[in-house]
N, C-alpha and C positions, 0 to 999 in steps of 0.2 A: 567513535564509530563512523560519522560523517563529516568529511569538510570538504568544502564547496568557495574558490576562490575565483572574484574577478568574472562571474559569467556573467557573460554578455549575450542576449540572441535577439535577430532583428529578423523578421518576414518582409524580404521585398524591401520596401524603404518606411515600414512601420519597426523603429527600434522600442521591442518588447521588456528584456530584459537590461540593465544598464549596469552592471557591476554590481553584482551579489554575492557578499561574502556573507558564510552562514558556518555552523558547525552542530553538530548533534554528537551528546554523551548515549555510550552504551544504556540501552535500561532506560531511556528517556523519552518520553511523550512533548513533543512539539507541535505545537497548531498554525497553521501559516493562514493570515485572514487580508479580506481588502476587499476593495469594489469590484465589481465583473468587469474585466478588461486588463487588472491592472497587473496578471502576470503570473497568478499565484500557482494556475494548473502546468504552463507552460515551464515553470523553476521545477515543478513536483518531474514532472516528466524527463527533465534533464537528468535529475538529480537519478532518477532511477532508472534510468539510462534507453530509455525507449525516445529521446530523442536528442540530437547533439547542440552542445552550447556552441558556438561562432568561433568565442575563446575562453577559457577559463581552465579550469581545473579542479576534480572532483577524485578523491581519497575516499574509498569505501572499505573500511576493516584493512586499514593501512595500505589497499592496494588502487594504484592513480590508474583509473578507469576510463579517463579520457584519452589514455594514447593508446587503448585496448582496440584489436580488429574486427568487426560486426561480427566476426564469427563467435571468438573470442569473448565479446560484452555479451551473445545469446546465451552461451556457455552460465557463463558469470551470474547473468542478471536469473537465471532459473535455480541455481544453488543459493547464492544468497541473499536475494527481496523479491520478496512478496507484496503483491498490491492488491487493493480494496477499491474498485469503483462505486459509481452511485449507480450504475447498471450494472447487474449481477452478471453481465456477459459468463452466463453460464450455458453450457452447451447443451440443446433441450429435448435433446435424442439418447442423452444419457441420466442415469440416474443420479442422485446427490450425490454416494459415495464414486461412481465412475469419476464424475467431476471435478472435486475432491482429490482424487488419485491423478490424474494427468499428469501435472509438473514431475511427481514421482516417476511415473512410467519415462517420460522425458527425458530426464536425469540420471534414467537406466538402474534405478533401484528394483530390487526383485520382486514381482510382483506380491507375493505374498507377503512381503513385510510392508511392501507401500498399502496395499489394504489393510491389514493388522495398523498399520499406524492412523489410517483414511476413519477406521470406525470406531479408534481410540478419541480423537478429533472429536468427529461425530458427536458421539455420547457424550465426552466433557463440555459439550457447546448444546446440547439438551436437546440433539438432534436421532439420537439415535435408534430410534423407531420409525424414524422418517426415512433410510438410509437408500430403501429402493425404490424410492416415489421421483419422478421424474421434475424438473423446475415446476412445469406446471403445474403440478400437484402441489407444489408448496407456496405459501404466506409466501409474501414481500419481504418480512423479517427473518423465515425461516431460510428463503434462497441467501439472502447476506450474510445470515451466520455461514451458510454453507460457502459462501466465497470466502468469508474467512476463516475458515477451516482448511480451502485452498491454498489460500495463501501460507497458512503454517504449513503445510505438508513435509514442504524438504529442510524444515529449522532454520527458515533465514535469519540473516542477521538483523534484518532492519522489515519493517512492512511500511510501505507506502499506501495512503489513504484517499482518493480522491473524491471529496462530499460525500462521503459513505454513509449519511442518513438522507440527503439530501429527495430520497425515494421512499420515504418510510415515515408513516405517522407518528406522533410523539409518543405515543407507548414505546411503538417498535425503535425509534429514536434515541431513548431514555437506555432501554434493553441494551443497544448497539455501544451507546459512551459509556456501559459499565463492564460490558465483555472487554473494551480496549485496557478499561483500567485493571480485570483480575487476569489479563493476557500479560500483561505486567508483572502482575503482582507472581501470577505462578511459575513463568518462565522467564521473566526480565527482559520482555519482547519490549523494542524498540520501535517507536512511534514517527511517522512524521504526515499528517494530517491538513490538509486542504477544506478549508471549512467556514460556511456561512452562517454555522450553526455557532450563537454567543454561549450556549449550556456548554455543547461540545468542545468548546474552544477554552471557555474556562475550567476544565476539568486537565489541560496541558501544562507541565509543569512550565512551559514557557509560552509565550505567543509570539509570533513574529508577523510583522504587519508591511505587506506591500504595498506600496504608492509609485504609481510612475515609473517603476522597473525600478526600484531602489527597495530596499528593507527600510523604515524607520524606525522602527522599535523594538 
């Protein structure tokens, strides 16, 4: 599904990244962990294409996305990944299912079936009474289901995670790392998770640990 060869990324003359080679299988949950600095968000970002490696080379559903044109990669990155921040960066003028529906509207899907799929979403994530209440109106746990309900919308291939409890009590915490595991289980969503959370991380059929802009394990 994913590989990632040789990136490198350096801010200025702090060299962040230092050659990271990585690969993710279809259907697979990966946790990427390490100490604050040592690279984990800045590799997550690359890899899903909202920022550029120096040099390297990234293969997403067979397609090399690093020689892709910005216009190109915006195109790209809206059909097939989706991301989960630890900020619901939800838009707070719109309601959940508005929300929800955007990448679809985006990606020029018809409105009717991008809603019919928005409140399908919805409902299987146990949101679906909630659907016209606005961010505010909803729980902390309730807006991150509803960002990852976003993030499904247009059947990516891969969903990107960034500390996706990292805002959220241990109940709601607990809730979030077992949605990721039946998001698997029902549709063979594809994981790759940035996380300081050891529950979270141990629930990934792999871990991969940054030190120093290098992977070690």
């Amino acid at each position: 599904m994913l590989i990632a060869e040789n990136i490198h990324k350096s801010y200025d003359s702090l060299e962040v990244l230092k050659g990271i080679d990585l690969h993710v299988q279809k259907g697979e949950i990966v946790s990427i962990v390490g100490v604050s600095g040592a690279g984990k968000s800045t590799l997550l970002h690359i890899l899903g294409t909202l920022d550029n490696p120096d040099t390297g080379k990234i293969l997403l559903s067979g397609k090399e996305i690093t020689t892709l044109s910005n216009k190109r990669i915006a195109g790209f990155r809206n059909r097939h990944i989706g991301f989960v921040f630890q900020f619901h960066n939800l838009l707070p003028e719109f309601t959940a299912l508005e929300n929800v529906c955007i990448p679809g509207f985006i990606a020029g899907i018809k409105e009717e079936e991008v809603y019919r799929k928005g409140e399908d979403l919805l409902e299987k994530l146990g949101l679906g009474p909630r659907k016209d209440h606005k961010p505010s109106e909803l729980s902390g746990g309730e807006q991150q289901r509803t960002a990852v309900a976003r993030a499904l919308i247009n059947n990516p291939d891969i969903i990107f995670a960034d500390e996706p409890s990292g805002n959220l009590d241990s109940k709601n915490a607990k809730e979030l790392h077992n949605l990721f595991l039946k998001l698997r289980e029902d549709f063979g969503q594809t994981f790759v998770i940035v996380t300081h959370n050891p529950k979270l991380a141990k629930l990934a059929d792999r871990i991969l640990e940054i030190k120093d802009g290098v992977i070690v394990k």
